[in-house]
N, C-alpha and C positions, 0 to 999 in steps of 0.2 A: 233146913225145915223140910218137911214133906210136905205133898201137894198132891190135892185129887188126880190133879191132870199131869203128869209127865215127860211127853212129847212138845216139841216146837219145832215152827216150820219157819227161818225168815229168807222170803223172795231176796234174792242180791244179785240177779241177772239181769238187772236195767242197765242203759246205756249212759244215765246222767247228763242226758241232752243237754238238760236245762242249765247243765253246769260247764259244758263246754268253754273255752279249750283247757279248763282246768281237770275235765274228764278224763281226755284224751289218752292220757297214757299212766292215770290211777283213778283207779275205782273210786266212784262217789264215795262208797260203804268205808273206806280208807281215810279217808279227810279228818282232821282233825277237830277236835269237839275241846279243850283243854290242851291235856299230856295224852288224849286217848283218840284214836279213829274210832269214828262214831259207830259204827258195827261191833264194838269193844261195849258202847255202852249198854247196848241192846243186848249182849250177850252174860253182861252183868247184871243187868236186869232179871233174866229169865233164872239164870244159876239161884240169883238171890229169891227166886222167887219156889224153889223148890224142882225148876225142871232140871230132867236129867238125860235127855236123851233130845239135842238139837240135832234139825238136821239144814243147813244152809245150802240153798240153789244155785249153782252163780253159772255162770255163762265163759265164753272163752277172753280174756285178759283178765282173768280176776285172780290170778294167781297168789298175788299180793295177801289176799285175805287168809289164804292156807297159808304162807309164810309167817305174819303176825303168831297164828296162834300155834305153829309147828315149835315144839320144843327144838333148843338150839344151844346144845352141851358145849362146843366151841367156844362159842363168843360169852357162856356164863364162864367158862373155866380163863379164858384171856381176861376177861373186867375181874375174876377173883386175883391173878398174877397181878394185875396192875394197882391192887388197892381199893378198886369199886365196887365194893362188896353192895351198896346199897342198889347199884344200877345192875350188878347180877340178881339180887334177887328178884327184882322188877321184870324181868327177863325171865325168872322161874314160875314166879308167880303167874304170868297171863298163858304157860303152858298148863300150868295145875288148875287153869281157871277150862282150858280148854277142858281138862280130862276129866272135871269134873262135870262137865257140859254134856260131855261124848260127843264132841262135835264130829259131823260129817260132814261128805261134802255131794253131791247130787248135782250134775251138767244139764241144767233147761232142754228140757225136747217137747217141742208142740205149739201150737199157736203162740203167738202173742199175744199176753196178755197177762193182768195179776193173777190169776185163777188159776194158767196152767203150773206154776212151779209146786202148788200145793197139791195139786194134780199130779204130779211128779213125785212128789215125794209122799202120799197116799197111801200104797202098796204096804207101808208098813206102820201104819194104823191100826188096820186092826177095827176093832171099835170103840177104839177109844177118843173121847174129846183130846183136842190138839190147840196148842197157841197159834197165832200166824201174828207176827210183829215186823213191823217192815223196818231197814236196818237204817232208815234216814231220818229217821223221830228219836229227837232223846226227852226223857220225860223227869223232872225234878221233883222228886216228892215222897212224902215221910215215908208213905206204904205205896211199891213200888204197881205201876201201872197194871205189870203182870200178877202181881198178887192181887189184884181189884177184879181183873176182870174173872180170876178163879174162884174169888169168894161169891163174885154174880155167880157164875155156874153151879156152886154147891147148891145155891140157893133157889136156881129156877133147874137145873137140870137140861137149861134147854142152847141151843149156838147166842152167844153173847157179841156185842160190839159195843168199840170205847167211842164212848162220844164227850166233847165238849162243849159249854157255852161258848155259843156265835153272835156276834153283833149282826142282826139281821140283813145289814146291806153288804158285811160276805157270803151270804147265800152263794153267790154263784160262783162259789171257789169248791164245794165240798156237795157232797149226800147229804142230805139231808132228811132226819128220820119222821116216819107219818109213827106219833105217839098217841095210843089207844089208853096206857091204863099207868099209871107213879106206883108204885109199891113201895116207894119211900128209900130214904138211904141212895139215891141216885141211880136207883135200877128201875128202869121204862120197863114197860111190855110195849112194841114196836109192831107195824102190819106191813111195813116195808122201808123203801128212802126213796128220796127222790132227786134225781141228780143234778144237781145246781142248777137248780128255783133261781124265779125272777124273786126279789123279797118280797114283796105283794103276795108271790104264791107259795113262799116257804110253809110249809107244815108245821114247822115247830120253830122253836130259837137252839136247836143242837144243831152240831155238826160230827158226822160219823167222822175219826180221824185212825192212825196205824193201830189197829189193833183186832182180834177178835179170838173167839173161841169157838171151833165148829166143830160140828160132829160130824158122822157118816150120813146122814143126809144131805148136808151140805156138799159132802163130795158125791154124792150121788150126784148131784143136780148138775155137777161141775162135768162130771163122766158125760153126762148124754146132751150140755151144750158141745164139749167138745165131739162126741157123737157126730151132729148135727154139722160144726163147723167142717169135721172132711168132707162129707158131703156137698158143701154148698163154698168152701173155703172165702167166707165174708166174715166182714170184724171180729173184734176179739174177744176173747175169755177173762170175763171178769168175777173177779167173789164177787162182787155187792149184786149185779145178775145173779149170783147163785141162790144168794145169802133173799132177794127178791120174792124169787120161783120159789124158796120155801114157806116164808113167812107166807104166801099166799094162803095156805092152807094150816100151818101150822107155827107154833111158840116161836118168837125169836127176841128177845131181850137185847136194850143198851145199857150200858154201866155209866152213867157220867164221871169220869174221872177228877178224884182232887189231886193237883199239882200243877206246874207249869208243863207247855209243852213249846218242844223249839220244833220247828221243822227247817233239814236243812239241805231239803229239794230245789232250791234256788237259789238264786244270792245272796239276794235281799233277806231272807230268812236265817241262812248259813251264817251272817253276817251277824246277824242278833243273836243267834247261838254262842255264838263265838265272844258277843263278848258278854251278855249274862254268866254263862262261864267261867270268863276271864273276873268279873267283879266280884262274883262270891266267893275269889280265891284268896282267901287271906294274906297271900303276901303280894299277888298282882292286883288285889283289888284298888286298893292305896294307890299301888303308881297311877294305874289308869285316870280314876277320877282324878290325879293331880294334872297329869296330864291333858283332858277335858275341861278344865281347868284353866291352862295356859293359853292352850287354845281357842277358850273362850273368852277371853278378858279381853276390852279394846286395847288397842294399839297403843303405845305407848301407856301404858296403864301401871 
């Protein structure tokens, strides 16, 4: 399909604190979701979604991620000699998925923070609106996240952000968006967020979650906090700061998106991914519940 926007930017320089010691020595973005590391999905997403020109951030151990999607003539041409024709193509397929991606790759240089890897990768913008998908979110659903928040953009012309319905008392896990005006169809007009509210003072029942659409304003705002931080070298570079300093003055739209979302930044969440996934899969689905199942029955039962 084609698509207004063409570019995407997804940060994959984090450290996966939060997921230590299974971090340690593979990149969160790696981890599996399925049959897929979840950077797989997010990049099947964006393909699906019309873009054609990714460009991925990563930091120093992320090598792992260029390997996935490096074509790998060897090991298709050994599984064709041995009979596995099916697990060569599998293996062809997520290079053609790459090439059809244009995937690159871009080493983090600059503060810490979400803000500078899209800062990073910037320079070849342009002026053109850009995805930013972060590669830890997989999103299930008929029309893909990335295609939602581009039809927002057709429509208001202006930097977009995905948001979800929040049960109020996680407030203090997310942004949370101050909503000025519904234009219906799940797209806000937004005057800023506020970053995890007691619930009491939550502004709305959304929560901003991976995803947006920025323009060169956005990076502007992003250029002169990092400006500022050589200067003074204190905290960090975040989008939703950026994404802030604009809507001050100017249009910034959320999309509420339809579909499930996994986040699988921690364990506990990683874990629910895992097996959402696992149940919709028609041949693992069965065993599991049988399995939950067994495990659930009293004793002797």
């Amino acid at each position: 399909m084609s698509s207004t926007i063409r570019r995407a930017v997804i940060p994959a320089a984090g450290l996966g604190s939060r997921l230590l010691p299974l971090t340690k020595a593979t990149p969160k973005e790696m981890l599996p979701v399925g049959d897929k590391p979840v950077i797989e999905h997010t990049v099947r997403e964006l393909v699906d979604s019309g873009i054609t020109d990714i460009t991925i951030v990563v930091s120093g151990g992320k090598s792992l991620i260029q390997d996935h999607f490096r074509p790998n003539p060897a090991l298709v041409e050994q599984l064709r000699a041995d009979g596995k024709s099916a697990y060569a193509d599998a293996v062809e397929e997520i290079a053609e998925l790459a090439r059809r991606g244009h995937i690159t790759y871009l080493d983090q240089q600059g503060p810490y923070g979400n803000g500078t890897p899209v800062l990073n990768a910037a320079r070849s913008f342009g002026d053109e609106p850009v995805l930013v998908l972060w590669p830890d979110d997989v999103f299930v659903a008929e029309v893909p996240r990335a295609q939602q928040l581009i039809r927002a953009y057709e429509q208001t012309g202006c930097p977009v952000l995905a948001l979800m319905p929040m049960d109020p008392v996680e407030s203090r896990r997310y942004g949370v968006p101050v909503v000025q005006e519904d234009l219906g169809g799940g797209t806000l007009r937004i005057t800023g967020l506020v970053e995890k509210p007691d619930p009491a003072a939550a502004p709305s029942s959304y929560a901003a979650i991976g995803g947006y659409v920025i323009t060169p304003g956005i990076v502007d705002e992003l250029r002169e906090r990092t400006r500022r931080w050589y200067e003074h070298r204190t905290g960090e570079i975040y989008l939703t700061d950026a994404v802030n300093a604009y809507a001050a003055t100017r249009a910034v739209y959320g999309q509420v998106i339809q579909g499930r979302w996994y986040d699988t930044g921690n364990p506990a969440d990683y874990l629910v991914a895992q097996m959402a996934h696992a149940l919709a899969h028609p041949e693992y689905g069965p065993l599991l519940r049988g399995l939950v199942g067994e495990l659930d029955a009293p004793e002797g039962a």
